[in-house]
N, CA, C and O atoms as a Maestro MAE file, in Angstrom:
{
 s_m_m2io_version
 :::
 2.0.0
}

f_m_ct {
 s_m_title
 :::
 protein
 m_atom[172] {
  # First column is atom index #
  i_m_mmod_type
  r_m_x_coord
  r_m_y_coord
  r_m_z_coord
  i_m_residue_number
  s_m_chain_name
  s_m_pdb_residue_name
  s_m_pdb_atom_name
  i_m_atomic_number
  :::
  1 25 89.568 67.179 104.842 1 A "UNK " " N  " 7
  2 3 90.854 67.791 104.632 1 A "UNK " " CA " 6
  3 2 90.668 68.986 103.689 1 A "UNK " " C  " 6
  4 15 89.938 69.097 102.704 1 A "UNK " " O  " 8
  5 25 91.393 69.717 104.168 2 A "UNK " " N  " 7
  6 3 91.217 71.132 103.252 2 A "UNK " " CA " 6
  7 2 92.081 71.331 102.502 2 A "UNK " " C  " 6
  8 15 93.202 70.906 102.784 2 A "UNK " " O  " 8
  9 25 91.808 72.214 101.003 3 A "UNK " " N  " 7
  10 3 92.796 72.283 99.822 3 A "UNK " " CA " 6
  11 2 93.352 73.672 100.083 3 A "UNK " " C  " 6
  12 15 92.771 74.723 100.355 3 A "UNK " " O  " 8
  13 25 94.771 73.357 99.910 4 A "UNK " " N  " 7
  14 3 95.546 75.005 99.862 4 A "UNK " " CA " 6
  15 2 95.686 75.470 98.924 4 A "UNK " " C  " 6
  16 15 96.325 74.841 98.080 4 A "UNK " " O  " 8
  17 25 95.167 76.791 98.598 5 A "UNK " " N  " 7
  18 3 95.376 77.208 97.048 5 A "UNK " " CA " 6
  19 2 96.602 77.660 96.983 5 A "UNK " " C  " 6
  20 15 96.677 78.670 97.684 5 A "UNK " " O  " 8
  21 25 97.981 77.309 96.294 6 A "UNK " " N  " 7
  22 3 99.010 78.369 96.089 6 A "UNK " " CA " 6
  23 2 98.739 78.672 95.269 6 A "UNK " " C  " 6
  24 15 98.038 78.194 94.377 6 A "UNK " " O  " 8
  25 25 99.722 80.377 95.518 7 A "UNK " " N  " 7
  26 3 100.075 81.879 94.767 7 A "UNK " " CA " 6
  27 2 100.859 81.634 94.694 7 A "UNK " " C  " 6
  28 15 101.360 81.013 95.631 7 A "UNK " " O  " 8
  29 25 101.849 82.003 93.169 8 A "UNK " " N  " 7
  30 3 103.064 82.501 93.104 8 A "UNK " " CA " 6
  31 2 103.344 84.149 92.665 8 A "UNK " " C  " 6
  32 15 102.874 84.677 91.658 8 A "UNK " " O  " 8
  33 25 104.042 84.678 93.463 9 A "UNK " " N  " 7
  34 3 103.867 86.381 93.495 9 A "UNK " " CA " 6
  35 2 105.206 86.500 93.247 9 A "UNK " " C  " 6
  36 15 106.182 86.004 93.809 9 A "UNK " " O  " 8
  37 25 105.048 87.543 91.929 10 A "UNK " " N  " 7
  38 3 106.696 87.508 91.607 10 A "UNK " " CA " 6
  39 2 106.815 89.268 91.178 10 A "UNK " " C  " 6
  40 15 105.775 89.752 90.732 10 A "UNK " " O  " 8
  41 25 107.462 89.765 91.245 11 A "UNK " " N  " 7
  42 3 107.979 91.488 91.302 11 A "UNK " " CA " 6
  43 2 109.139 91.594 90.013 11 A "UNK " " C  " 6
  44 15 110.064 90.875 89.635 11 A "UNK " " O  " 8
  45 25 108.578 92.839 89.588 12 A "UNK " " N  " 7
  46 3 108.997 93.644 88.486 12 A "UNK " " CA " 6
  47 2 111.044 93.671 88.607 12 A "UNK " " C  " 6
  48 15 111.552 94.037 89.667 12 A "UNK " " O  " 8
  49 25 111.802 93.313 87.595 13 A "UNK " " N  " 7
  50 3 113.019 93.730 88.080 13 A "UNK " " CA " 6
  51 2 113.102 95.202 88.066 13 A "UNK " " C  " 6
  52 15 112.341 95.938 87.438 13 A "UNK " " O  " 8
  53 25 114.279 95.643 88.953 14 A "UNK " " N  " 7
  54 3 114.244 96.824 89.521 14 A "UNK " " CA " 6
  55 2 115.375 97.219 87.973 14 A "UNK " " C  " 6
  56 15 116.271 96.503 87.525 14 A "UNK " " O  " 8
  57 25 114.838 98.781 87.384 15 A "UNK " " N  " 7
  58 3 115.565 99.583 86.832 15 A "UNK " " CA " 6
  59 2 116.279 100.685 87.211 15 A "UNK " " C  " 6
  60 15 115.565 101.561 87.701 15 A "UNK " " O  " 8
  61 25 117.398 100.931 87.155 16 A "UNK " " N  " 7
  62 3 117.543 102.392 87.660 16 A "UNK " " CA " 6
  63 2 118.152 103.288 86.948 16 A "UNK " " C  " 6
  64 15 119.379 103.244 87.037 16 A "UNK " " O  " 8
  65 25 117.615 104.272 86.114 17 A "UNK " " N  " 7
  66 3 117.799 105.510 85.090 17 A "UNK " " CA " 6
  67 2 118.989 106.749 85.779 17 A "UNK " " C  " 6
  68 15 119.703 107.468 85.080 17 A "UNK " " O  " 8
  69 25 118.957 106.745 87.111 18 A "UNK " " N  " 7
  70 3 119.455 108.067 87.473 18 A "UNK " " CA " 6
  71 2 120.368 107.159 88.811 18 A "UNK " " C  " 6
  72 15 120.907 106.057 88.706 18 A "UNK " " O  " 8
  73 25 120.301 108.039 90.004 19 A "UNK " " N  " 7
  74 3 121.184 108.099 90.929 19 A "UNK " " CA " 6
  75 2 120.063 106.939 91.789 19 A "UNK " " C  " 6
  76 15 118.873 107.058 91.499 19 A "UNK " " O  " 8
  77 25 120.463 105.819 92.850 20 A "UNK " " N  " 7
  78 3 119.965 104.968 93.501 20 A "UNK " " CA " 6
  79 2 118.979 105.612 94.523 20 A "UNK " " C  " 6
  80 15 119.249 106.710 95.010 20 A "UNK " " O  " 8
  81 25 117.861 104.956 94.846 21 A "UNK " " N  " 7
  82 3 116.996 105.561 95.555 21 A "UNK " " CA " 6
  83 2 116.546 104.792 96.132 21 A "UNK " " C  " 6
  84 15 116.771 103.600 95.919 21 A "UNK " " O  " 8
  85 25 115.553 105.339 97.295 22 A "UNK " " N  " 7
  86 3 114.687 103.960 98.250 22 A "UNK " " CA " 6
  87 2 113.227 103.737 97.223 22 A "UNK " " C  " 6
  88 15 112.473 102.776 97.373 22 A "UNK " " O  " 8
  89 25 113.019 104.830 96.171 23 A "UNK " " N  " 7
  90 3 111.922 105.031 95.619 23 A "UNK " " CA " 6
  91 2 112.047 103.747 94.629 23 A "UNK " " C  " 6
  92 15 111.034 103.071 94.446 23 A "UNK " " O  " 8
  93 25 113.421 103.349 93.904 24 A "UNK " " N  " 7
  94 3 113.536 102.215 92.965 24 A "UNK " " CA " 6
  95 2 113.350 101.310 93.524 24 A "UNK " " C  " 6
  96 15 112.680 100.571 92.803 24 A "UNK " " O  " 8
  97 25 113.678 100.553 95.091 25 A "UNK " " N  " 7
  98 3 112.840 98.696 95.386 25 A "UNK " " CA " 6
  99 2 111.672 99.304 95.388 25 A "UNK " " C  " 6
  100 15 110.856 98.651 94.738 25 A "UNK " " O  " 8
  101 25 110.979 100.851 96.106 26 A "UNK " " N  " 7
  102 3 109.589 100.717 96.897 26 A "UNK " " CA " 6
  103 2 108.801 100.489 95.586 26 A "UNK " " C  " 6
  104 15 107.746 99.901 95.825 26 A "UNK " " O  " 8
  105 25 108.970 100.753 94.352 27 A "UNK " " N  " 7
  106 3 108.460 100.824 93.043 27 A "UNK " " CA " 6
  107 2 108.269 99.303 92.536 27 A "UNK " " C  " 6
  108 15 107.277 98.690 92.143 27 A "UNK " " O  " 8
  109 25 109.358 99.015 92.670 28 A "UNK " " N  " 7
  110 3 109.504 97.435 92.023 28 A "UNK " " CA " 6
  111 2 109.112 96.302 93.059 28 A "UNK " " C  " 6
  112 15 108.150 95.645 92.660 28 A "UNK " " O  " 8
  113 25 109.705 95.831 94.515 29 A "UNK " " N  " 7
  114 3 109.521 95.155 95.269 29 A "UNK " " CA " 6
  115 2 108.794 94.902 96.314 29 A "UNK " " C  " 6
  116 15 108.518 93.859 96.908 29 A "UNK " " O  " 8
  117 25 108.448 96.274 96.497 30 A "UNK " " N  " 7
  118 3 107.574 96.309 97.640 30 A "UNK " " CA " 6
  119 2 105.847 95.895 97.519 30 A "UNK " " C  " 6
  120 15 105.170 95.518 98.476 30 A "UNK " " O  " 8
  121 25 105.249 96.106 95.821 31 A "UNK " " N  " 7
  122 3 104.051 95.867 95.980 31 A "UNK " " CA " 6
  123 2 104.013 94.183 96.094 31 A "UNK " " C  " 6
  124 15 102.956 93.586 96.300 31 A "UNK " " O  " 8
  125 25 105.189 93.564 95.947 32 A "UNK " " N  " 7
  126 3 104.931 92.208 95.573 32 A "UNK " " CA " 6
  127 2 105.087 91.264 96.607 32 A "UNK " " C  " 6
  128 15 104.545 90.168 96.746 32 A "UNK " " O  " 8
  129 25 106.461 92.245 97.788 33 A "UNK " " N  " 7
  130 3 106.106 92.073 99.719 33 A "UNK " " CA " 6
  131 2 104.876 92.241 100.195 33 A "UNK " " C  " 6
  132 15 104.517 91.145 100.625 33 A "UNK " " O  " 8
  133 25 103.991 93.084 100.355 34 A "UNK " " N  " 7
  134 3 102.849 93.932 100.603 34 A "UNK " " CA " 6
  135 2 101.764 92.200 100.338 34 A "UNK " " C  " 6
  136 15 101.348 91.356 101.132 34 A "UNK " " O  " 8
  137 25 101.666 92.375 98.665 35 A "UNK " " N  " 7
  138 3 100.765 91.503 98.786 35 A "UNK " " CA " 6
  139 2 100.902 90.166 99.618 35 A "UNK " " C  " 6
  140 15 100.097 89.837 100.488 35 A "UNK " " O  " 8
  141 25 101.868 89.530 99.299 36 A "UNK " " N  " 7
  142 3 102.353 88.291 99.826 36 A "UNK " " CA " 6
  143 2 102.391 88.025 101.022 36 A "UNK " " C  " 6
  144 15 102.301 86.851 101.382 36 A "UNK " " O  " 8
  145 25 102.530 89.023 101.903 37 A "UNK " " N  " 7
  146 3 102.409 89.254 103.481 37 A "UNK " " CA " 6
  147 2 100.954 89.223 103.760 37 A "UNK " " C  " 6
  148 15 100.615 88.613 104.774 37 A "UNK " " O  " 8
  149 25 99.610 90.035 102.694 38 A "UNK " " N  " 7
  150 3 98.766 90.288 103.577 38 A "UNK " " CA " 6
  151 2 97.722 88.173 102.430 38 A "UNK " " C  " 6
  152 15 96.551 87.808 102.532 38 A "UNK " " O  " 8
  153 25 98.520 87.696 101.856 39 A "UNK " " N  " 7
  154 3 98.047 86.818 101.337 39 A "UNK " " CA " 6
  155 2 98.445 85.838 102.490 39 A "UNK " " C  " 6
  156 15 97.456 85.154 102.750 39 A "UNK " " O  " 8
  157 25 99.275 85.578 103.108 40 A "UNK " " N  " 7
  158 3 99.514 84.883 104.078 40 A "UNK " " CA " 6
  159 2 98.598 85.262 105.638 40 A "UNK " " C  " 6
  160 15 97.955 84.518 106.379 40 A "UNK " " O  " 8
  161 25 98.875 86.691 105.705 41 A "UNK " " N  " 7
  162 3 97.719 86.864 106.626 41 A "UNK " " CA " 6
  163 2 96.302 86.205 106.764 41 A "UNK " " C  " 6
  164 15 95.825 85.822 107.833 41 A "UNK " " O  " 8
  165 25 95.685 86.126 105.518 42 A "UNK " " N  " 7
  166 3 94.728 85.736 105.030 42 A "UNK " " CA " 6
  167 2 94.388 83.548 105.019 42 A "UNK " " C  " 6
  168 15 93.517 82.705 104.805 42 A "UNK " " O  " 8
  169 25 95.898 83.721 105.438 43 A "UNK " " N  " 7
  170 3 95.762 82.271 105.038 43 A "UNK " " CA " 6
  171 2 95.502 81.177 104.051 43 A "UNK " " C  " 6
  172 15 95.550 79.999 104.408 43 A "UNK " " O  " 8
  :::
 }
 m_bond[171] {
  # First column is bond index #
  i_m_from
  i_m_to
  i_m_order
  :::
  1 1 2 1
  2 2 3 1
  3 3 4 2
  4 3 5 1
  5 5 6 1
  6 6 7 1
  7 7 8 2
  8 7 9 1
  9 9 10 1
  10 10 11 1
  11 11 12 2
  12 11 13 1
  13 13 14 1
  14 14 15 1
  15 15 16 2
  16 15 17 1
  17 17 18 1
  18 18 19 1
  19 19 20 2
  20 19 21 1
  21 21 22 1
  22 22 23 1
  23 23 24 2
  24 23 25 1
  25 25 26 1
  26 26 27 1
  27 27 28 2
  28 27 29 1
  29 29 30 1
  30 30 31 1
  31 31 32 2
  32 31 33 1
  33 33 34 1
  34 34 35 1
  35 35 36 2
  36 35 37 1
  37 37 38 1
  38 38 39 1
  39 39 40 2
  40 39 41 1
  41 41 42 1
  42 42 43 1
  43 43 44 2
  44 43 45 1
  45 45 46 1
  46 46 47 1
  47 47 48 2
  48 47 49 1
  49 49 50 1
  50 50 51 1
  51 51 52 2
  52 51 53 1
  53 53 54 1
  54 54 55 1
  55 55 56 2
  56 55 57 1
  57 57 58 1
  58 58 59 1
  59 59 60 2
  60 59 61 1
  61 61 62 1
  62 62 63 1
  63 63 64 2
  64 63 65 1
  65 65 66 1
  66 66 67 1
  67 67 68 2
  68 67 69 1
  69 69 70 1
  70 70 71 1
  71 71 72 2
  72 71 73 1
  73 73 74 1
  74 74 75 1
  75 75 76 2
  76 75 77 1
  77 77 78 1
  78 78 79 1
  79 79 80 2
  80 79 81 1
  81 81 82 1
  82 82 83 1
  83 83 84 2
  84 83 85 1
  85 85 86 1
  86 86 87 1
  87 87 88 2
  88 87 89 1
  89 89 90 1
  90 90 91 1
  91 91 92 2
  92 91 93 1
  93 93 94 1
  94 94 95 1
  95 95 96 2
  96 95 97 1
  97 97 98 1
  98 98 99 1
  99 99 100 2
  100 99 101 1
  101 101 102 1
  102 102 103 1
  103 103 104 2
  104 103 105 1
  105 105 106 1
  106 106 107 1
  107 107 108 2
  108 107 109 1
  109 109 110 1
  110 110 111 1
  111 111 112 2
  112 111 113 1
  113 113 114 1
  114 114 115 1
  115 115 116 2
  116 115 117 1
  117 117 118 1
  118 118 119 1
  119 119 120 2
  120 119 121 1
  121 121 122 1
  122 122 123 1
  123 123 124 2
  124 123 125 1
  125 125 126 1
  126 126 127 1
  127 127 128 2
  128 127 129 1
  129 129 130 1
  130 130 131 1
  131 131 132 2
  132 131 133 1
  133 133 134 1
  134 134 135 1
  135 135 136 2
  136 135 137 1
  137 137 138 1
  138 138 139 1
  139 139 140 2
  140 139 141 1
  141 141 142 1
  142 142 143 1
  143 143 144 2
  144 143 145 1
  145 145 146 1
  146 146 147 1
  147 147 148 2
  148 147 149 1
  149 149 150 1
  150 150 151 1
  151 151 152 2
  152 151 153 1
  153 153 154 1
  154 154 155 1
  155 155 156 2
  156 155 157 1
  157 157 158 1
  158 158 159 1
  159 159 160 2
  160 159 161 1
  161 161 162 1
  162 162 163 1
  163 163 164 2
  164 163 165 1
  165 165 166 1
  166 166 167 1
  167 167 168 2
  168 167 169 1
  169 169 170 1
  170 170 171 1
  171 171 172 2
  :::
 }
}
């Protein structure tokens, strides 16, 4: 039987200084989608 290693992957809260942007999640949320997607890829 094989052992599953869990990850817990957790993302920056999002700030926003000025006017709303797609640049404020891609900054905060997206590296923490990205990984988690290609960590599952991986199996």
């Amino acid at each position: 039987m094989t052992q599953t290693r869990r990850i817990l992957v957790t993302s920056a809260l999002p700030y926003i200084n000025g006017i709303k942007h797609l640049g404020n999640l891609a900054g905060s949320m997206l590296p923490a989608d990205v990984y988690s997607r290609v960590m599952r890829l991986m199996g």
